[in-house]
C-alpha positions as CSV (number, residue, x, y, z in Angstrom):
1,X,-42.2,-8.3,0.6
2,X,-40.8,-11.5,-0.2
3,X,-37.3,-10.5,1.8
4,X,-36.3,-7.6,-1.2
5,X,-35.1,-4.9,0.8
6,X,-36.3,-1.2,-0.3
7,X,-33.4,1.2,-2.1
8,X,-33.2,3.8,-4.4
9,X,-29.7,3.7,-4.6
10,X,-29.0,3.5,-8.6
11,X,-25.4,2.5,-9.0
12,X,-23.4,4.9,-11.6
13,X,-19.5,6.1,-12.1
14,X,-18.9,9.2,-10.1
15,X,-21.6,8.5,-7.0
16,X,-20.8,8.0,-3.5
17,X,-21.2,5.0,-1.3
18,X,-20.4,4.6,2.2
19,X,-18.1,1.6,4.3
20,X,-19.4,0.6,7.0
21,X,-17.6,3.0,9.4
22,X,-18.5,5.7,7.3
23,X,-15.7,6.3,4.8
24,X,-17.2,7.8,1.8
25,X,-16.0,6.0,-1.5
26,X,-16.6,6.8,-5.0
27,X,-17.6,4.7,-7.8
28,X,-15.2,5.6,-10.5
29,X,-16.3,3.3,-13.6
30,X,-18.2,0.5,-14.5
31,X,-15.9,-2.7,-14.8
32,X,-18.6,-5.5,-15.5
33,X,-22.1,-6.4,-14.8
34,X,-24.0,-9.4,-14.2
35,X,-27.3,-11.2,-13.2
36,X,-27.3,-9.8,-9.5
37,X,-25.5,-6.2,-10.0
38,X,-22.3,-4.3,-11.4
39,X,-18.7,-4.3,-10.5
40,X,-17.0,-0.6,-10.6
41,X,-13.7,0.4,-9.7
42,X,-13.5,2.9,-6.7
43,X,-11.4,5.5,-5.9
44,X,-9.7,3.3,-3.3
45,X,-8.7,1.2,-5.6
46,X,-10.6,-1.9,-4.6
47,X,-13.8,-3.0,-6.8
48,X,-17.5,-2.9,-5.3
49,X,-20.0,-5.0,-6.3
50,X,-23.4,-2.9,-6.6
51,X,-26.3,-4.9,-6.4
52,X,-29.4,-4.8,-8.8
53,X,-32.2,-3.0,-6.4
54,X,-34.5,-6.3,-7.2
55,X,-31.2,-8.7,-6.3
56,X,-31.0,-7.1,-3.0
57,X,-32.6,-9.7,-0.3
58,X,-32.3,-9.6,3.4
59,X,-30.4,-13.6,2.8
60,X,-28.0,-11.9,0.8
61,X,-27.0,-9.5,3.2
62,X,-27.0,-12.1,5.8
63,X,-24.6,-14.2,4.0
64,X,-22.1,-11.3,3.3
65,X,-22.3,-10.8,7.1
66,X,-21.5,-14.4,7.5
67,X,-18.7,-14.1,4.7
68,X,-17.2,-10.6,6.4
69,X,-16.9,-12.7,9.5
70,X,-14.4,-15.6,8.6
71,X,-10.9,-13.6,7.4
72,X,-10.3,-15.2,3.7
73,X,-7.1,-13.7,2.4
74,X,-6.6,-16.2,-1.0
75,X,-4.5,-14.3,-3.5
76,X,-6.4,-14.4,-6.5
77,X,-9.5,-14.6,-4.7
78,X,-12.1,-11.6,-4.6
79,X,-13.8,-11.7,-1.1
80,X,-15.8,-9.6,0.6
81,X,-13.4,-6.7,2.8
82,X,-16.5,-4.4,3.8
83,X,-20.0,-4.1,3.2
84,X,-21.3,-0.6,1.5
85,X,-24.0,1.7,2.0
86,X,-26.3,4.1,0.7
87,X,-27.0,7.3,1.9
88,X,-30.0,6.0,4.4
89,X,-26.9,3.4,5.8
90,X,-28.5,0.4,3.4
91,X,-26.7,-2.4,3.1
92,X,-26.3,-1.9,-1.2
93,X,-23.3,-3.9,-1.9
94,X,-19.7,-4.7,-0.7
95,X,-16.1,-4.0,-1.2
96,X,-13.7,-5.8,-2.4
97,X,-9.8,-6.5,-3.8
98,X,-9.9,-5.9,-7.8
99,X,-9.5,-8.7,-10.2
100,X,-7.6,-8.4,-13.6
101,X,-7.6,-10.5,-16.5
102,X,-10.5,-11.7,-19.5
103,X,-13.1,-13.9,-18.4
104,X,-11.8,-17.9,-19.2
105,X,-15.0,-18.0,-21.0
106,X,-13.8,-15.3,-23.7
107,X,-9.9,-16.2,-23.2
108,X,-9.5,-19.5,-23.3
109,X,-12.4,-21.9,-24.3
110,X,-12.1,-21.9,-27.9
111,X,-8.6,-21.8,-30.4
112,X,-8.8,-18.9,-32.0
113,X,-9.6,-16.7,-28.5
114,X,-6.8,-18.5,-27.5
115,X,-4.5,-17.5,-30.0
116,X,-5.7,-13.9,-29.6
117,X,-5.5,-13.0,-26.3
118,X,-2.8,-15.7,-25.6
119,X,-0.9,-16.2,-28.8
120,X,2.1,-18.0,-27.1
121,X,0.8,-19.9,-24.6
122,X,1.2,-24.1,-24.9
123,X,-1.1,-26.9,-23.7
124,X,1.4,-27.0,-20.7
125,X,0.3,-23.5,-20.1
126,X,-3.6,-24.5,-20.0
127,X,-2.8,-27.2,-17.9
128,X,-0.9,-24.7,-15.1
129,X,-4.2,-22.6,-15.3
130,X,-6.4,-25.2,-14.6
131,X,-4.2,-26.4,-11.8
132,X,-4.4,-22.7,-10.6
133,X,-7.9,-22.6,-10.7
134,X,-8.7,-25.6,-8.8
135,X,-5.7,-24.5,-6.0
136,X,-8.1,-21.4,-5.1
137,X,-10.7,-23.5,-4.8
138,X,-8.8,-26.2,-2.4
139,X,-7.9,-23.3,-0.3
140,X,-11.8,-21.9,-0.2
141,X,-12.8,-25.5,0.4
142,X,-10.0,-26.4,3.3
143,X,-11.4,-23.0,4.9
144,X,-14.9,-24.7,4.8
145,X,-16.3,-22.3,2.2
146,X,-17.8,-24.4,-0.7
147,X,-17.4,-22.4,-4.0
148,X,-21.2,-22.1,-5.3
149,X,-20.8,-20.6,-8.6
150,X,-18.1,-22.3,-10.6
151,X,-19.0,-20.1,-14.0
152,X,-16.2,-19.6,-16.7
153,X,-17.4,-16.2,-16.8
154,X,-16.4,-15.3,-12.7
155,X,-12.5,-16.4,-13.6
156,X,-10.4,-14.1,-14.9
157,X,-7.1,-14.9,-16.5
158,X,-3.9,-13.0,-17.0
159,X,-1.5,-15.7,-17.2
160,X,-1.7,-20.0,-16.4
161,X,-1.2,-18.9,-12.6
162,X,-2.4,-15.5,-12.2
163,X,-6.2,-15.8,-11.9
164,X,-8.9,-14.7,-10.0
């Protein structure tokens, strides 16, 4: 089985997923997706992360065990706040706060995206949201939790200190 666990929970804005204690949530609407799953906005009001049926190992839900377990609260900072469940109580993804912003890969990385999405900011500005970037990850890293994926695509920006 190679450690895949077995769903046929098929993630899509307007079904149900479950918390933990049993809280039913609704997956409003697709915000992203990526290699391992989607992101959709919920009717809470937090996001969930929805993994891809084939993404879905028995290490990964150890590790968001392991991740539930130390209490991160890093504004800016999406971690895990529950796990969630299909309807035969399979772990299927997790919960967690909403991020805002454009990736820095489409925001930031070349002039003219720059100048489009942030037509008055300076190079003072740039260097403030690097500097805000690598304060998150200080904080995840003086908490013992060593960031893994450092992609320009998992940072979003709304301003040269509000990112997550």
């Amino acid at each position: 089985m190679n450690g895949i666990l077995k769903t046929d929970f098929r993630a899509a804005a307007g079904k149900t997923v479950f918390s933990q204690t049993g809280q039913k949530i609704r997956l409003a609407s697709k915000i992203s997706a990526g290699g391992e799953g989607e992101i959709f906005l919920t009717d809470s009001g937090m996001a969930a992360k929805i993994y891809y049926p084939q993404n879905l190992r028995k290490e990964t839900v150890e590790k968001l065990k392991l991740m539930l377990s130390r209490k991160v609260d890093i504004p800016g900072v999406c971690w895990p706040k529950d796990l969630l469940l299909d309807q035969c109580s399979q772990v299927i993804g997790y919960l967690m706060p909403k991020a805002e912003g454009k990736t820095l890969q489409h925001s930031v990385f070349s002039k003219p995206l720059l100048l489009q999405n942030f037509p008055d900011w300076k190079r003072s500005d740039l260097v403030t949201l690097a500097l805000s970037c690598l304060k998150r990850i200080k904080r995840l890293h003086i908490q013992g939790i060593l960031l893994g994926d450092i992609n320009p695509l998992n940072f979003l920006v709304k301003g040269p200190e509000e990112v997550w």
